[in-house]
C-alpha positions in Angstrom: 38.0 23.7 -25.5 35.4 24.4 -28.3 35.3 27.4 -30.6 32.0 28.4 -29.8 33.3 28.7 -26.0 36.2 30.8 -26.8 34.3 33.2 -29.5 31.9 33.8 -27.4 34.2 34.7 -23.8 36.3 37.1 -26.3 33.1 38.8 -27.4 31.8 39.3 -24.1 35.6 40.5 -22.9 34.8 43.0 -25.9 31.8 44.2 -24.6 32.4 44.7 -20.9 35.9 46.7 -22.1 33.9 48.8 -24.4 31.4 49.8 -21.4 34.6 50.4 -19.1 36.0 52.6 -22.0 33.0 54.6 -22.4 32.4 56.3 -19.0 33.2 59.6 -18.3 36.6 59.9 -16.5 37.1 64.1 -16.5 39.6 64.4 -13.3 40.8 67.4 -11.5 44.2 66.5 -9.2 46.1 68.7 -7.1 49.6 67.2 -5.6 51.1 68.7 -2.5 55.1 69.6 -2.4 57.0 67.0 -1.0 59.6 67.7 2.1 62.7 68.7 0.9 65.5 66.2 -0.5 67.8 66.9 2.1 65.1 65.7 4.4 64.9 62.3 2.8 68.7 62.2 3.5 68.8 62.4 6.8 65.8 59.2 7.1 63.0 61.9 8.1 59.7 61.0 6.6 58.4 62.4 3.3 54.6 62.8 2.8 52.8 63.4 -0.5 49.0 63.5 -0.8 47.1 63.5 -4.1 43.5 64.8 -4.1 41.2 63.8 -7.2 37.6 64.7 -8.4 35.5 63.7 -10.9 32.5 65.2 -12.9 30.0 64.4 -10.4 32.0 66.1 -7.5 33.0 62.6 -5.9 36.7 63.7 -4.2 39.0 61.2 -3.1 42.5 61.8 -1.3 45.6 59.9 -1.5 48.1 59.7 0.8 51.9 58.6 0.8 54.2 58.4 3.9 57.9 57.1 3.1 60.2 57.1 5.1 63.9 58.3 4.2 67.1 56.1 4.2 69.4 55.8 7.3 72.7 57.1 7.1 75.2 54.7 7.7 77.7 55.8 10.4 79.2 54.5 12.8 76.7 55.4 15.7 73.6 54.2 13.5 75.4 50.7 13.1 75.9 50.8 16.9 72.2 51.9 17.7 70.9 49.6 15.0 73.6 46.8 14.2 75.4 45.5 11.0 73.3 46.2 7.2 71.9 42.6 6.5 73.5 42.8 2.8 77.3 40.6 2.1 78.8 43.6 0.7 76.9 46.3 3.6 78.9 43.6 6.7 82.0 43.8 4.6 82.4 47.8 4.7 83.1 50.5 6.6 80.6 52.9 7.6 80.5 56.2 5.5 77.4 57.9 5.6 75.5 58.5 2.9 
């Protein structure tokens, strides 16, 4: 590849970063409270939602839904069969 051809990609590289780095980017966000730990414990879903806006009053919101692990007892592995790891088949259910 010739000089010219790299000197000149890395110079326009430069230039479209330095127009990226110059806009404005003045953010407000507010977070909502997640559920509880002890909910995640017990594999209920835990919801988180993220609002943002900018200088010119553009609001966007962000959501999150996870859902919580599932205790392993002995009446999960029945309703939802053996964990799919070596080590989870090889052991005996104990809950979280």
């Amino acid at each position: 590849m010739k000089i010219a051809t790299l000197i000149t990609a890395a110079a326009a590289a430069a230039l479209i970063g330095g127009a990226a780095f110059a806009q404005q980017s003045t953010t407000t966000t507010t977070t909502t409270v997640p559920a509880p730990a002890a909910a995640a414990a017990t594999g209920t879903a835990v919801a988180t939602s993220v609002t943002t806006t900018d200088a010119s009053g553009t609001t966007v919101t962000n959501s999150t839904v996870t859902n919580g692990p599932v205790p392993d007892t002995r009446a999960n592995r029945a309703k939802y069969g053996q964990p799919m790891s070596n080590a989870g088949k090889r052991t005996a259910p104990r809950g979280n």
